[in-house]
C-alpha positions in Angstrom: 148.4 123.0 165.0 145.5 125.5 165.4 145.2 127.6 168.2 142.0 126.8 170.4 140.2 129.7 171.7 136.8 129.9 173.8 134.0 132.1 172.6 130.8 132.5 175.3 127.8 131.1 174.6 124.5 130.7 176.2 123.9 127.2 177.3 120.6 126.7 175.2 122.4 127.5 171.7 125.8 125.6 173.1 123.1 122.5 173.5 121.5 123.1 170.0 125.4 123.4 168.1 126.6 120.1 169.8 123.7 118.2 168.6 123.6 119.5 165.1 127.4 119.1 164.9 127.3 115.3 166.0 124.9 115.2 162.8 127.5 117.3 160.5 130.9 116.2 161.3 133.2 115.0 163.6 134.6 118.4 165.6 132.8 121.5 166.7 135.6 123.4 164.5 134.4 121.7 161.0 130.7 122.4 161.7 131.3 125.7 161.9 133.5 126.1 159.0 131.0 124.6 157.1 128.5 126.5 158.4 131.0 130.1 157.5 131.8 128.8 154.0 127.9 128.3 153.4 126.8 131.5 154.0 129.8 133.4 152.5 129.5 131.2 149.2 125.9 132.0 148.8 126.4 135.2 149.7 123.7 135.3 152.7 123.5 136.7 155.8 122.0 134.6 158.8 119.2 137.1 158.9 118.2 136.2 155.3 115.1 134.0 154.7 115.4 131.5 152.1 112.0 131.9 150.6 110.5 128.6 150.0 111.6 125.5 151.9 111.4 122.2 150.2 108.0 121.1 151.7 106.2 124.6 150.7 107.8 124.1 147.1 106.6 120.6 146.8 103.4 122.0 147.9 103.1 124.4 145.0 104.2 122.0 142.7 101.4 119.7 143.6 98.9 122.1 143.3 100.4 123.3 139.6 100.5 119.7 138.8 96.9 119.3 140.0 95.7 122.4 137.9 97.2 120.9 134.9 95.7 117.5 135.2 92.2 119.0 135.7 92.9 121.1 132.8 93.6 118.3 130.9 90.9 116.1 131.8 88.1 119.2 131.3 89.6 119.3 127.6 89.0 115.5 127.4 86.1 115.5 128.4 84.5 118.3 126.7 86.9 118.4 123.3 88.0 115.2 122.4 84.9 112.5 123.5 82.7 114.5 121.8 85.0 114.7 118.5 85.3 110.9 118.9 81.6 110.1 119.2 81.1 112.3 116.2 83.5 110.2 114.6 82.6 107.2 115.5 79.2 107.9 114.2 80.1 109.1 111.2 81.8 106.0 110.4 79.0 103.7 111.9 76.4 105.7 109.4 79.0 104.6 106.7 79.1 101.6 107.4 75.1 100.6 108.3 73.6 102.3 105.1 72.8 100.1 102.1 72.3 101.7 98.9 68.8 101.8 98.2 68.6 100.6 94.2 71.4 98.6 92.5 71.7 99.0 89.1 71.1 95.9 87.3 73.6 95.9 83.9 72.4 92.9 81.5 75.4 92.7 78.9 74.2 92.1 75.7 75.0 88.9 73.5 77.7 90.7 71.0 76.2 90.5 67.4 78.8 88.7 65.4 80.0 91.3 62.2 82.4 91.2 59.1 84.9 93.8 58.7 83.5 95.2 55.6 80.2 95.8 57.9 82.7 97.1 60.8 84.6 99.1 57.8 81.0 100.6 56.7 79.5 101.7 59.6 82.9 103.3 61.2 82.8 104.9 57.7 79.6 106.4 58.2 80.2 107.6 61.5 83.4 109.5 60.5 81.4 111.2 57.7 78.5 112.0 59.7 81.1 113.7 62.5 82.7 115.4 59.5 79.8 117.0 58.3 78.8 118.1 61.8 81.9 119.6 62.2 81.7 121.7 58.8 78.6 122.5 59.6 79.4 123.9 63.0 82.5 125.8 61.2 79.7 127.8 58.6 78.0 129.0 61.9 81.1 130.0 64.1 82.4 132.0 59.9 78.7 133.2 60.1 78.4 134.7 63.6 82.1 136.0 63.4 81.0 137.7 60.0 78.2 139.8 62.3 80.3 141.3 64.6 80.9 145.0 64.1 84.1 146.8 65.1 83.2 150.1 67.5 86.0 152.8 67.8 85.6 154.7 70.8 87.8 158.3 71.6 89.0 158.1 75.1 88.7 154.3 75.9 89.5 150.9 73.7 88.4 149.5 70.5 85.3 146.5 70.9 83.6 144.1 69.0 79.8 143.6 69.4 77.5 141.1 68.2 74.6 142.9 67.3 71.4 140.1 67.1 68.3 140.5 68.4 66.7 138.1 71.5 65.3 135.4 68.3 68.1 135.3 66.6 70.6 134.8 69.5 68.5 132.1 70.9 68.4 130.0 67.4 71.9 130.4 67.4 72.6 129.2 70.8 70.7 126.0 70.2 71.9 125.5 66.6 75.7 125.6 68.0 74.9 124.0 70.8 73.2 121.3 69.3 76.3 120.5 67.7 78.5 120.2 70.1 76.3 117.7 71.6 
């Protein structure tokens, strides 16, 4: 068994250690221990404050929480209902207008043809593209026949067009014209 020794107290803290040991264990020698082993394990000294106690820190965690919901809400409100109403009406002015003029399309009655007719006019048409397409050919041999080779000393060979502003504009049309 241990050996009991006295240690002298003042009466007040004697009073304070017997009711906080009823609420910590069952002997006076336990409470202590416990009281030893908490100190030396957190490597405190009775003198040291703990900082924040568990009210204060639920306090500032209130107030963090609080400055993150009002944070939130002012972004709601001035970000994201605004966004939404654009949105909305957007999609509301979608949805409302009516186009102004439909198009009527009135199909005509097909006009009933042979296939020597068919064979004729597809005929024609090739012919006619064919001679457009020669034609266009002449004018590309022509213009490419006008350009003029330019040697320069210090800096690259070139090719220029030499025409004049009446006859670039008749050719613009003529081989535009047969594009179209």
């Amino acid at each position: 068994m241990d050996d009991f020794n006295t240690i002298r107290l003042k009466k007040k803290t004697i009073d304070k250690f017997k009711k906080y040991s009823k609420k910590i264990s069952p002997s006076y020698s336990e409470t202590l221990d416990f009281m030893i082993a908490f100190f030396q394990d957190n490597n405190l000294s009775p003198y040291d404050t703990l900082g924040m106690n568990r009210t204060s820190l639920q306090n500032v965690l209130n107030k963090r929480i609080d400055a993150v919901i009002s944070i939130l809400r002012n972004v709601e409100e001035s970000q994201l209902k605004p966004t939404k109403k654009m949105l909305e009406s957007l999609f509301e002015g979608i949805e409302e207008k009516q186009p102004k003029f439909i198009e009527k399309i009135e199909f005509k009655e097909p006009i009933i043809t042979t296939e020597n007719e068919e064979l004729i006019y597809y005929r024609k048409a090739y012919f006619k593209k064919q001679s457009e397409l020669n034609n266009f050919k002449f004018r590309i041999k022509e213009t490419f026949n006008r350009f003029k080779l330019v040697k320069h000393t210090f800096s690259s060979d070139e090719y220029i067009l030499k025409l004049n502003v009446d006859e670039y504009k008749a050719l613009k049309i003529n081989l535009f014209d047969d594009l179209n």
